[in-house]
C-alpha positions in Angstrom: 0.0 0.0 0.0 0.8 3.6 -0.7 1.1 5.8 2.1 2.2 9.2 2.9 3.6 11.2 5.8 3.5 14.9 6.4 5.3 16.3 9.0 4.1 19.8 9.1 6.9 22.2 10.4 6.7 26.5 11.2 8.5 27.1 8.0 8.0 23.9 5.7 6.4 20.9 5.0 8.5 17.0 4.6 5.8 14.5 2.8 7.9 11.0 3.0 6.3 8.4 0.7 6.1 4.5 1.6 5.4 1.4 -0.6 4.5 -0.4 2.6 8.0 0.1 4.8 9.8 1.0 2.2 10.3 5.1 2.0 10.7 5.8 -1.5 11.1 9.4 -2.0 11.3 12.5 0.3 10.2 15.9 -0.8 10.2 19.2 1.4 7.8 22.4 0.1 7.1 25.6 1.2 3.7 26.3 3.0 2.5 28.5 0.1 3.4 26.0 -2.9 1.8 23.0 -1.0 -1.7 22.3 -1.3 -0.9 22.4 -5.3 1.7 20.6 -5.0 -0.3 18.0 -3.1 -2.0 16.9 -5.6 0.2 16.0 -8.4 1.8 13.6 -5.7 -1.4 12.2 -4.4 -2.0 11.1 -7.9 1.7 10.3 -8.8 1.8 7.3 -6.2 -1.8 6.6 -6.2 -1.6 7.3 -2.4 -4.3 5.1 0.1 -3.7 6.5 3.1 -1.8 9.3 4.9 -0.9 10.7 8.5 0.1 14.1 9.7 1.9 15.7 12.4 1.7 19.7 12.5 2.9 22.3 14.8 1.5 25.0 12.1 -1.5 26.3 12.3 -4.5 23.5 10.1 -5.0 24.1 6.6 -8.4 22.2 5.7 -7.1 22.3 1.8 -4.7 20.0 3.0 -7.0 17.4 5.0 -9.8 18.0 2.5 -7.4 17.0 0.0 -6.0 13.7 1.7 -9.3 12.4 2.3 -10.3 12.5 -0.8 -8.1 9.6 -1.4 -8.3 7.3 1.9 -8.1 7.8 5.4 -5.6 10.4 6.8 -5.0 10.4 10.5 -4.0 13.2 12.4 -0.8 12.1 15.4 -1.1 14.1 18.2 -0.6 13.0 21.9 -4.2 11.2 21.9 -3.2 8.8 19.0 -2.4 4.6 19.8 1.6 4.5 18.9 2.9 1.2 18.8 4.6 1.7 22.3 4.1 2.4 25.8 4.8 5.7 26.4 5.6 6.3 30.4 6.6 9.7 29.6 5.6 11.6 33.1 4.0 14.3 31.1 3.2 13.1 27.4 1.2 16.4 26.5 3.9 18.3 26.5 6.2 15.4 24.5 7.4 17.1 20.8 5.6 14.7 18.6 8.9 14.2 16.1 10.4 13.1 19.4 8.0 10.2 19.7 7.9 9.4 16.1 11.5 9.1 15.7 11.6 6.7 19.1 8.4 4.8 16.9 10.9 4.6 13.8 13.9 3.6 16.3 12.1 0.8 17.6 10.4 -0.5 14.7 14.0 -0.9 13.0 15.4 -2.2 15.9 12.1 -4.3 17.6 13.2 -5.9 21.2 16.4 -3.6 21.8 17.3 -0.9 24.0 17.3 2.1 21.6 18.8 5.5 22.3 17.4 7.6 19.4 19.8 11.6 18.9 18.3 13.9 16.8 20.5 16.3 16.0 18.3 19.4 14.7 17.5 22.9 16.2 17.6 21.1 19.6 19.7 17.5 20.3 17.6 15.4 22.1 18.2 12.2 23.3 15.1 9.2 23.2 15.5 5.8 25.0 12.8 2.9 24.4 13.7 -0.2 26.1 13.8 -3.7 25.0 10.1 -4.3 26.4 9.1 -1.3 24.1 8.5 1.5 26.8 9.8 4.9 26.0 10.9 6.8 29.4 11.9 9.5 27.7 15.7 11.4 27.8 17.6 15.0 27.5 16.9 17.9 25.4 20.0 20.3 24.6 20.9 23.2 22.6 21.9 22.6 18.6 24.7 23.6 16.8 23.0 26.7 15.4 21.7 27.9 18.4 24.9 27.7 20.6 26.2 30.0 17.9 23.2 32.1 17.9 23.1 32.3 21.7 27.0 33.4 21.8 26.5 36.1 19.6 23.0 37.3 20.7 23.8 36.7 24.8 27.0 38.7 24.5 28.5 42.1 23.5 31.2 41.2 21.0 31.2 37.7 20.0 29.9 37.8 16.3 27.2 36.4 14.6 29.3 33.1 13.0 28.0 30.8 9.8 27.6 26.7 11.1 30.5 24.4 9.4 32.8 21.9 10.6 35.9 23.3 12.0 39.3 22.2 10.7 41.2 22.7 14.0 40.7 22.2 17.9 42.8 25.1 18.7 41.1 28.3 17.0 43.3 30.8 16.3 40.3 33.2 15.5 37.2 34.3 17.9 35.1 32.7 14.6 37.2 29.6 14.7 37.4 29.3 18.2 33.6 29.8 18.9 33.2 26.6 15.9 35.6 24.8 17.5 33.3 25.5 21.1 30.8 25.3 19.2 30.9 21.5 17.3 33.6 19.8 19.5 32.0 20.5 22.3 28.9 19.3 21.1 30.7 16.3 19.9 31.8 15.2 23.1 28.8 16.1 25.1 27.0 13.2 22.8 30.0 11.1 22.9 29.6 11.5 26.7 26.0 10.8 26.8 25.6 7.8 25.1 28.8 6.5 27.6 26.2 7.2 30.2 23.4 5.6 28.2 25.6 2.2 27.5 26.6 2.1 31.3 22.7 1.7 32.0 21.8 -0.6 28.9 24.9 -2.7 27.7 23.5 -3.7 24.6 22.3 -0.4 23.8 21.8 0.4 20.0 22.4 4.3 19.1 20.4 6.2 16.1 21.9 9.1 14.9 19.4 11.5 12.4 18.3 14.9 12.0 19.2 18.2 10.1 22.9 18.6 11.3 23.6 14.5 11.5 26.2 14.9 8.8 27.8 17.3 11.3 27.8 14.2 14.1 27.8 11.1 12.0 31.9 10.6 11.0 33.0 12.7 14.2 31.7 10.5 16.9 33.7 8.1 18.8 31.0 6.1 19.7 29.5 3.3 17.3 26.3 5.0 15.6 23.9 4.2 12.8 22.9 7.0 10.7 19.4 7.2 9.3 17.8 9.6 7.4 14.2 11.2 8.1 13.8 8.7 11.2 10.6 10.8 12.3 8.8 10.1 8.6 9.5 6.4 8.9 8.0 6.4 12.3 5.4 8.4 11.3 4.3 5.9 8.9 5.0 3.0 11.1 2.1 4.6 13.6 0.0 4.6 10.4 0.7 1.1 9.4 -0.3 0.4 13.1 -3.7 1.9 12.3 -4.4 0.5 9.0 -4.0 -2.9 10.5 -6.7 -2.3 13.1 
């Protein structure tokens, strides 16, 4: 079956499409260009069913428009994941968070999982072996800690994100990437140390935005995978089809 996942950001839309598991193409629109754009890849890949997760404000276009061609279900905090989620306060739970733990632990069924998403923020996702997500750590990203040096002081300057070529900066812009990304690097380094101590057997998921930043860096033993929250997204749908 075709299905589709939209994961609606603040300044653009990812629509992942699946041949059952299998994500075959990933596209990423503007707000503005999408409800056309909808429809030329509704029809495209014959699409039977869809899910959504949005933190923008609803655009019925859009739901009118996924209807049309089978049921679309809507994730938010209410929805059945395939998971027990003992999170002490799930309202408040970012819902890519929990669909990139889904994706995590539908790749890797019956393991500990620590899931990293490296993006605006790093956060750090655990679901056991018995499938219960407890939750984990939210930290600053890369951009921001830049961001934050520059806006929270007087003369530090405003510094573009890229991988530093030395530890040692020799430059207030080199030094503050070298602060910047190193430390970054070994605060996740040292986190999943802390993770492994807990759950021996722990497997470690590296994705998001600024994972090509982490992926070749890190000391510890990672697997990289792209657009982890779409493939969970649609493993919460496949969940729901087969109800």
């Amino acid at each position: 079956m075709n299905r589709l996942a939209l994961d609606i950001g603040n300044s653009h839309i990812k629509a992942g499409v699946f041949l059952d598991e299998r994500l075959v193409e990933v596209r990423t629109f503007q707000h503005n260009a999408f409800p056309t754009n909808l429809d030329g890849l509704l029809n495209e890949y014959a699409i039977r069913s869809s899910i959504v997760a949005s933190v923008a404000e609803d655009d019925p276009t859009i739901y009118d428009k996924l209807r049309h061609n089978g049921p679309c279900f809507i994730f938010d905090h209410r929805t059945t994941i395939p998971l027990t989620n003992r999170y002490q306060s799930p309202e408040t739970l970012g819902l890519d968070r929990l669909a990139a733990v889904v994706g995590g632990y539908g790749l890797y069924p019956n393991r500990d999982v620590l899931v990293i998403d490296a993006g605006t923020c790093i956060t750090f996702d655990l679901v056991n072996q018995q499938g219960e997500y407890w939750g984990g750590a939210i930290s600053p990203g890369l951009e921001m800690r830049l961001k934050a040096m520059h806006y929270f002081t007087g003369r530090l300057p405003a510094v573009e994100l890229h991988s530093p070529t030395e530890w040692i900066g020799q430059t207030t812009e080199k030094a503050m990437l070298s602060g910047t990304v190193n430390g970054a690097l070994a605060e996740v380094d040292g986190v999943i140390r802390n993770y492994q101590h807990l759950y021996p057997d722990l497997v470690v998921l590296l994705t998001g935005g600024d994972m090509a930043m982490f992926e070749s860096n890190l000391k510890s033993d990672i697997f990289a995978i792209s657009h982890l929250v779409l493939v969970g997204l649609n493993q919460i749908l496949a969940h729901h089809d087969a109800d």
